[in-house]
Structures are given as structure tokens and as C-alpha cells.
LOPA-912358 format. One record per atom (N, C-alpha, C): residue number from 0; atom name; x, y, z. Coordinates in Angstrom, 1 decimal, always signed. Layout:
<NUM 'CA' <X Y Z>>;
...
END
This chain:
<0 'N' <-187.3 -73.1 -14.9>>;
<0 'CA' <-187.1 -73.3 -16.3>>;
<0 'C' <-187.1 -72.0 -17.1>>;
<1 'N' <-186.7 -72.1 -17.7>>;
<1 'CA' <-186.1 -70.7 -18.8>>;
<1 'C' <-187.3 -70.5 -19.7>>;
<2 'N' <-187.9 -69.0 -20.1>>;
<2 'CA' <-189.3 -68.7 -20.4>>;
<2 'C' <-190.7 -69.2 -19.7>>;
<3 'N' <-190.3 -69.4 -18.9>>;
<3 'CA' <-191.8 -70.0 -17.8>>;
<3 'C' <-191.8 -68.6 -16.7>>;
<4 'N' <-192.5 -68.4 -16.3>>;
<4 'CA' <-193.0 -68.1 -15.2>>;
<4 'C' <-192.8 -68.6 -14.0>>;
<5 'N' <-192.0 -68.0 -13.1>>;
<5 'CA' <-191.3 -68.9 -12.4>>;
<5 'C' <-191.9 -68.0 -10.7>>;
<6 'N' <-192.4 -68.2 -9.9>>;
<6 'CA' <-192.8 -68.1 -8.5>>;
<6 'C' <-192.1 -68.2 -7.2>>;
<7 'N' <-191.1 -67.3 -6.2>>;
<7 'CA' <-190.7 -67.2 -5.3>>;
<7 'C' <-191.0 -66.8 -4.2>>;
<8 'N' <-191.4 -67.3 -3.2>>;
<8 'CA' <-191.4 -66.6 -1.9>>;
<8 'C' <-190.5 -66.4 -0.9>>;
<9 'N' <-190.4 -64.9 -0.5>>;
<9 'CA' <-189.3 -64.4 +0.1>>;
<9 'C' <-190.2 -64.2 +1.7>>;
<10 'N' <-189.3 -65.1 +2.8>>;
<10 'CA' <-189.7 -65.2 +4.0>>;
<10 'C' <-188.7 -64.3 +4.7>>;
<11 'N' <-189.2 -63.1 +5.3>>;
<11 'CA' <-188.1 -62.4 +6.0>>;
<11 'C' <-188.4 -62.8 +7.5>>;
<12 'N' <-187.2 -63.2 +8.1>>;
<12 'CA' <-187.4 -63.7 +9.7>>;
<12 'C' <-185.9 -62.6 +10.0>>;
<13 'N' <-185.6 -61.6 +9.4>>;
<13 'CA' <-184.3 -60.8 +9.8>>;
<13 'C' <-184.7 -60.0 +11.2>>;
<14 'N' <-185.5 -59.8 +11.4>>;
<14 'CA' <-185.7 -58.6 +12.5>>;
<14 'C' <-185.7 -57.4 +11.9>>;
<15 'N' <-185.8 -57.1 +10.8>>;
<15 'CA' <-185.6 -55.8 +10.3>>;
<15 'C' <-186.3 -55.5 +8.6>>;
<16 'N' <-187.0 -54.8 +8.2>>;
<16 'CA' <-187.5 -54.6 +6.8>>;
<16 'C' <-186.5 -54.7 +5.7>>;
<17 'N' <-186.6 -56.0 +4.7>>;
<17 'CA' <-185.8 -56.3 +3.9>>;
<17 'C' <-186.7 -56.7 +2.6>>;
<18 'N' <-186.1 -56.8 +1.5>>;
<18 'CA' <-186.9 -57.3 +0.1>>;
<18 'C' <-185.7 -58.3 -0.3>>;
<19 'N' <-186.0 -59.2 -1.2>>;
<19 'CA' <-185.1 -60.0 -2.1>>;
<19 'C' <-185.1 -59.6 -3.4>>;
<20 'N' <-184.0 -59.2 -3.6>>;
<20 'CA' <-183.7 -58.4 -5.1>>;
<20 'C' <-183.0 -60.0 -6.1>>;
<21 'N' <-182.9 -59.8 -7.6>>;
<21 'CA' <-182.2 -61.2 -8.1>>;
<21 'C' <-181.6 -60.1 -9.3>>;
<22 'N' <-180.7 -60.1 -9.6>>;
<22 'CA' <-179.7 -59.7 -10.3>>;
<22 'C' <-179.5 -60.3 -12.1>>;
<23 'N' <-180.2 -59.7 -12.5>>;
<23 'CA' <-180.0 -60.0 -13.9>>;
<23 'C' <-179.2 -59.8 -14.8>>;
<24 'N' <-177.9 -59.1 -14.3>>;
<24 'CA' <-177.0 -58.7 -15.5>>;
<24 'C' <-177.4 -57.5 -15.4>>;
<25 'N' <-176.7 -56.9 -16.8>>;
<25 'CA' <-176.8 -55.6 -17.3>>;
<25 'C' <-178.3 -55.4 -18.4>>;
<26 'N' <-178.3 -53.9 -18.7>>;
<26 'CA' <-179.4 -54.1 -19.3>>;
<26 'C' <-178.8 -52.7 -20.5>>;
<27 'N' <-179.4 -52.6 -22.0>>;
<27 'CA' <-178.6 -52.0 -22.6>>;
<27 'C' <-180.0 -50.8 -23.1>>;
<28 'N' <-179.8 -49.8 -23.5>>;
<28 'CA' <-181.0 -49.3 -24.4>>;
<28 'C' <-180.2 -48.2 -24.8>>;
<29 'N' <-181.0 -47.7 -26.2>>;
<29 'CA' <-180.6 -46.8 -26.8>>;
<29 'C' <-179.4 -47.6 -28.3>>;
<30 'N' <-178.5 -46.5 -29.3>>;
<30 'CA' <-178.0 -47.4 -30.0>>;
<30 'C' <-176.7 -46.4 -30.5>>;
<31 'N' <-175.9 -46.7 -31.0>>;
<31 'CA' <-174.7 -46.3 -31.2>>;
<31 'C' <-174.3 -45.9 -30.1>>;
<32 'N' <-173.8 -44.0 -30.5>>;
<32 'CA' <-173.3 -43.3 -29.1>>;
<32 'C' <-174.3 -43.4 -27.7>>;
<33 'N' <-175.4 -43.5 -28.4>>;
<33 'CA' <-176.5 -43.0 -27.0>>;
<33 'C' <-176.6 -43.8 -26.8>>;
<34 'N' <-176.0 -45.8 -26.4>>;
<34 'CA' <-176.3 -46.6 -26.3>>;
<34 'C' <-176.2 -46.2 -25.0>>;
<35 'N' <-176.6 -46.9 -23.5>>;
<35 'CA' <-176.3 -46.8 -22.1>>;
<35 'C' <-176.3 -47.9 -21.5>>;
<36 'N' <-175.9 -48.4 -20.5>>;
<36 'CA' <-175.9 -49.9 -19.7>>;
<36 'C' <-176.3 -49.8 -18.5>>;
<37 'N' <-177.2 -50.2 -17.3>>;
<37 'CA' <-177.3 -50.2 -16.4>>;
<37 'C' <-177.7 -51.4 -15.6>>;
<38 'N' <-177.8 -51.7 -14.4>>;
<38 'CA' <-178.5 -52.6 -14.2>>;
<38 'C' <-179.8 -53.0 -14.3>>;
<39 'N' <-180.0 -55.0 -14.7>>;
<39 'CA' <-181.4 -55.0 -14.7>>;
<39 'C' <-181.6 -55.7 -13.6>>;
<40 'N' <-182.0 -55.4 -12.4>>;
<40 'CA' <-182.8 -56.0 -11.3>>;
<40 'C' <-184.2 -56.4 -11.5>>;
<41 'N' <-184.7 -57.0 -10.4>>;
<41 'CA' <-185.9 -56.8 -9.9>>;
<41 'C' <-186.3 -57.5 -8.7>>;
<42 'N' <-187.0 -57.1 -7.8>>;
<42 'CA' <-187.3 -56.8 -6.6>>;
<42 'C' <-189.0 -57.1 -5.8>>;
<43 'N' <-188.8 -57.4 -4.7>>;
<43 'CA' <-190.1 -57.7 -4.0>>;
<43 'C' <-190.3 -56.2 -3.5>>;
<44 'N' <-191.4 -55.6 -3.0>>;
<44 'CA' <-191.5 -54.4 -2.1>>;
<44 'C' <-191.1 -54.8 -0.6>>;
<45 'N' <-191.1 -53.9 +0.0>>;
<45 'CA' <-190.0 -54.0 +1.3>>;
<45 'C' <-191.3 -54.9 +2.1>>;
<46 'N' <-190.6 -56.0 +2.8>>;
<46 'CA' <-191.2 -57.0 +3.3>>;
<46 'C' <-191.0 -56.9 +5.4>>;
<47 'N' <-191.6 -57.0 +5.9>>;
<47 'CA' <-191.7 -56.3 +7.5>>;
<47 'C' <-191.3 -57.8 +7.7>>;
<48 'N' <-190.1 -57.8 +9.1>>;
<48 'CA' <-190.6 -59.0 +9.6>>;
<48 'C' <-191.3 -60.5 +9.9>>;
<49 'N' <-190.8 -61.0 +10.2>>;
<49 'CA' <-192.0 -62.2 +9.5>>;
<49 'C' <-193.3 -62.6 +8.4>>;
<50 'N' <-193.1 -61.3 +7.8>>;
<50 'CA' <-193.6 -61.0 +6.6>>;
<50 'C' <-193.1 -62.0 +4.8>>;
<51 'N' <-194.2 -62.3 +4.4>>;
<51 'CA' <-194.1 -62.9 +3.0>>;
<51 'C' <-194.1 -62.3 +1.9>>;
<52 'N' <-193.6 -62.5 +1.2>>;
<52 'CA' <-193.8 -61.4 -0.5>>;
<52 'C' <-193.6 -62.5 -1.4>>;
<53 'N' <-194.4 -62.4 -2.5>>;
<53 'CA' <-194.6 -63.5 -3.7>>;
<53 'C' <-193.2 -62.4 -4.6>>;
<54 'N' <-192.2 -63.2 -6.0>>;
<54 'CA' <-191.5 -62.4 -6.6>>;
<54 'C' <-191.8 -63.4 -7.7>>;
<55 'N' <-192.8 -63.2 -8.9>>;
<55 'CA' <-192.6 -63.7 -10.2>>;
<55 'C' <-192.0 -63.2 -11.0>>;
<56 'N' <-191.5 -64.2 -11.9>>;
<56 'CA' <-190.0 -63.7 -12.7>>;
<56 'C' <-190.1 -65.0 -14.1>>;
<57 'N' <-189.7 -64.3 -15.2>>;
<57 'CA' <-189.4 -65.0 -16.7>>;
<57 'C' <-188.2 -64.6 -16.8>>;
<58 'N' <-187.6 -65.7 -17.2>>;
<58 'CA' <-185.8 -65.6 -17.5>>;
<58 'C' <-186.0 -65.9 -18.6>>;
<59 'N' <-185.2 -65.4 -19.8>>;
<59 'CA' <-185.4 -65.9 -21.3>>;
<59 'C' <-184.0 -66.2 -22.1>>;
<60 'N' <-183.0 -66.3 -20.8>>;
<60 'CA' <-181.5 -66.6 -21.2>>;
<60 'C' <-181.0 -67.7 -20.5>>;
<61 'N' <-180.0 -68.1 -21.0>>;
<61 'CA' <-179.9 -69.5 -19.3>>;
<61 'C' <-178.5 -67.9 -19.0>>;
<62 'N' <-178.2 -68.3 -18.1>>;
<62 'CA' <-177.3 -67.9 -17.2>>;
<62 'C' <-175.9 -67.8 -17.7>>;
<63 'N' <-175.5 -69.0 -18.3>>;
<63 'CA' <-174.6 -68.5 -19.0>>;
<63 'C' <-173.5 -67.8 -19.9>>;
<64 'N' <-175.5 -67.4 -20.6>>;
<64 'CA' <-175.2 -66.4 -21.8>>;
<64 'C' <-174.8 -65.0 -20.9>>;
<65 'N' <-174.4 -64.5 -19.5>>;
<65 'CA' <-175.1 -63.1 -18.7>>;
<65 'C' <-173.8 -62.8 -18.6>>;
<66 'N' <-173.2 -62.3 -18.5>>;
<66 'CA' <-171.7 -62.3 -17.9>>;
<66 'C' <-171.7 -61.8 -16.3>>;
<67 'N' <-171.3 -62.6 -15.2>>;
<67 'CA' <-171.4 -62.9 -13.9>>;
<67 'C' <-172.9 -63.7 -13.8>>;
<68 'N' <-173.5 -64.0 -14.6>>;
<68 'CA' <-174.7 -65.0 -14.3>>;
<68 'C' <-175.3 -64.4 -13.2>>;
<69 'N' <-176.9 -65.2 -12.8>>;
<69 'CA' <-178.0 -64.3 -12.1>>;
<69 'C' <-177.5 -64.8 -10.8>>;
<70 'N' <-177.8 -64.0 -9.5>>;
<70 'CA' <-177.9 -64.0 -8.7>>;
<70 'C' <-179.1 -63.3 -7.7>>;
<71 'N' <-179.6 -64.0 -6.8>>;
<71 'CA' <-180.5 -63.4 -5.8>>;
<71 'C' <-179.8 -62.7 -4.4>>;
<72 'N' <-180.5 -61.9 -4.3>>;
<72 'CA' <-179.4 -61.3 -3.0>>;
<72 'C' <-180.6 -60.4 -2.3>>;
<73 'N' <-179.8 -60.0 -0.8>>;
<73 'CA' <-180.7 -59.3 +0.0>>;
<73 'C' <-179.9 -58.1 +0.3>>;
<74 'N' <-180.4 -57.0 -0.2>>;
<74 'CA' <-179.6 -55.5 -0.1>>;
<74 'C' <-179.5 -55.3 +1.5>>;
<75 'N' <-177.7 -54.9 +2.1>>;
<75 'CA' <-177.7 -54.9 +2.7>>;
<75 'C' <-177.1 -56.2 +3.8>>;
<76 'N' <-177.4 -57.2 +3.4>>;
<76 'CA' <-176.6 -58.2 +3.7>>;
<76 'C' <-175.9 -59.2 +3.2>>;
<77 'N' <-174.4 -58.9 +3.5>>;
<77 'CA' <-173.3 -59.4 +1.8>>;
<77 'C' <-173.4 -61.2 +2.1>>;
<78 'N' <-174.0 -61.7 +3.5>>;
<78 'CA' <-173.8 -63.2 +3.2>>;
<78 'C' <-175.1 -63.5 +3.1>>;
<79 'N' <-176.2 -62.5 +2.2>>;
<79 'CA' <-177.4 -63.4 +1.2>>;
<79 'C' <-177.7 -62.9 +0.3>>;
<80 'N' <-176.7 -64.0 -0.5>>;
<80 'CA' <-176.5 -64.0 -2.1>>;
<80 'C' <-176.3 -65.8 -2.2>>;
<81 'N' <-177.3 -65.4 -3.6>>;
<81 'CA' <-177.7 -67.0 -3.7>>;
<81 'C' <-177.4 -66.9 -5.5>>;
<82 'N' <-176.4 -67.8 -6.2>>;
<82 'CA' <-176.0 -68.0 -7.4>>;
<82 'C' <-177.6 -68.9 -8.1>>;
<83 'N' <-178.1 -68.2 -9.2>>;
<83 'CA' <-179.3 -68.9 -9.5>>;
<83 'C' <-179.1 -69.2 -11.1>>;
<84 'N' <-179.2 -70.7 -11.3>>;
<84 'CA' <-178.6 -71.1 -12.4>>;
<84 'C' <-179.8 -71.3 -13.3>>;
<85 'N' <-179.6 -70.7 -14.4>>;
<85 'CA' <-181.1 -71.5 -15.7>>;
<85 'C' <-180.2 -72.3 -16.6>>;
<86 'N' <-180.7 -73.2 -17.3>>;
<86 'CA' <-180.0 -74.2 -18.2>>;
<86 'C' <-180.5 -73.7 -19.6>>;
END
């Protein structure tokens, strides 16, 4: 749900040290000319092998509103990406 505190665990069974990153859009700061745009991610620390990592996360937009909407993904491998919808 949208402004909750929301709880994921990321199970790596890859054979190889990975993190689950989720894709928030862009992010803007600064204002007129100096405005700048980058990405806003965020990320578990690199997770070993059958290894667990907790990733808490507050969304305060539904999806929507993001232009290309959130997605979770695992850097490094293009078939894990997962479309993550808020209402």
C-alpha cells in the first residue's frame, strides 16, 4: 500500500553475489538552471548465495503518477525485472 512501510525479502539462490535493486523513476533537485535529474533507486547490500536480505521501502506515489512506473530488478540479469504496481 502507498505510504506504509512496506517489507521484502530478497532470496538469492543465483550462484553468484547479487542485490535486488526497485526502480523508482527519476529524481529531480536543485531549481531552474541548476535543476538536475537522476535516478532514484534503492537497493539491498550485495547478498552471497543462498543468502537473505530484508529491503524496506515507503512509496508515496501510486505508480502511475512515475513515467515508466516502478519496477524491481536484479542488476545484471535482464530476465529479473518485476513491474511493481501501487494504486
Amino acid at each position: 500500500p502507498r505510504s506504509n512501510t512496506n517489507n521484502v525479502l530478497f532470496s538469492n539462490k543465483s550462484g553468484e553475489d547479487r542485490r535486488l535493486s526497485l526502480d523508482l523513476g527519476e529524481a529531480t533537485a536543485g531549481s531552474g538552471d541548476d535543476e538536475e535529474s537522476a535516478p532514484h533507486q534503492v537497493c539491498t547490500t550485495l547478498v552471497e548465495h543462498d543468502g537473505v536480505q530484508n529491503l524496506s521501502i515507503v512509496i508515496g506515489l501510486p505508480s502511475g503518477a512515475v513515467e515508466g512506473g516502478y519496477a524491481f530488478f536484479v542488476p545484471g540479469v535482464e530476465s529479473a525485472e518485476i513491474e511493481l504496481i501501487v494504486p
